[in-house]
C-alpha positions, 0 to 999 in steps of 0.5 A: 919293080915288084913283080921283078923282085918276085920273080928273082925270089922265085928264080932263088928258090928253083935254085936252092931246090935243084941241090935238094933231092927227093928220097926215092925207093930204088935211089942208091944211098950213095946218091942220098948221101952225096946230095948236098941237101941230104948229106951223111944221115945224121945217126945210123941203126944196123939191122941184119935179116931176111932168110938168105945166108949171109943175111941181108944188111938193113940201116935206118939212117935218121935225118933233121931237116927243116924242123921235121924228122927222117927216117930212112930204110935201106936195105944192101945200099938201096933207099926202100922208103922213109917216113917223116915225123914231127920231132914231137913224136920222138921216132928217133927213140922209137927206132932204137928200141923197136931195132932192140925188139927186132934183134930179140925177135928170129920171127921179125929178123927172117921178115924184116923187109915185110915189117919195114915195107908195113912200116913205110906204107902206114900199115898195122897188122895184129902182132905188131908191137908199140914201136912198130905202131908208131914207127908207122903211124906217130905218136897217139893223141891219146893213150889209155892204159889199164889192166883187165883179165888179159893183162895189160891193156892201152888204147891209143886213139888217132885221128888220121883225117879231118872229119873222120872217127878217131881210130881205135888201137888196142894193145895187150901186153905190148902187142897189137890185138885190136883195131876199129873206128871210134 
């Protein structure tokens, strides 16, 4: 009787599963939005780049799901990837205002798929700015701030795995300019 019961516990959850569609980069987001998991996102930023005329449409579409947070990017009706966060690390008010620099800022807009793609795939390069940072990596778990002879300077601290140093950022004046182990 119990192994009954376990296996239609199991047969239950292939089930619920087989309407829950993984985000894949590539996947139309008519196929993310049709979904019955997925469904319309949430909240939506428009965003407008790249070099060609006119310029390429760009959306990150946010999603709550089972207590985690979603981003996902789309470029022309097409999934580029997502990331997803733990709701503690607010990337949803991260995405807005790091859309508001990216507006301000001709450089990111003509490279916006680039600054996406090192976003989805965790990578920091120097120039990035706070949001940026934590778009790709989270939140900190410790932040420093302090003023010196070239401005105003933080250290964020991560620990990315188990066992490992902590990672050392530094921003100036709200832009990358250092990294290292500590």
């Amino acid at each position: 009787m119990v192994r009954l019961l376990i296996l239609l516990c199991v047969l239950c959850a292939f089930v619920v599963m087989a309407g829950c569609q993984e985000i894949n980069p590539g996947m139309t987001a008519k196929e993310l939005t049709s979904d019955r998991y997925w469904g319309p996102p949430t909240d939506t930023l428009l965003l407008t780049g790249g070099t060609s005329t006119p310029p390429e449409k760009y959306e990150i579409w946010f999603y709550e799901r089972r207590g985690m947070d979603y981003l996902v990017f789309v470029k022309e009706g097409s999934i580029l990837g997502y990331r997803k966060y733990s709701p503690t690390e607010e990337a949803w008010r991260s995405a807005k205002v790091w859309t508001a620099e990216v507006i301000r800022s001709e450089s990111i807009t003509a490279h916006l798929e680039e600054h996406l793609s090192d976003i989805i795939n965790q990578r920091l390069k120097f120039g990035m700015s706070r949001e940026a940072v934590r778009l790709s990596w989270g939140k900190p778990d410790e932040v420093n701030k302090y003023l010196d002879k070239y401005g105003n300077r933080e250290e964020w601290f991560y620990q990315r795995s188990f066992g490992a140093s902590r990672e050392r950022l530094v921003f100036t004046n709200g832009t990358l300019t250092d990294l290292g182990n500590r």
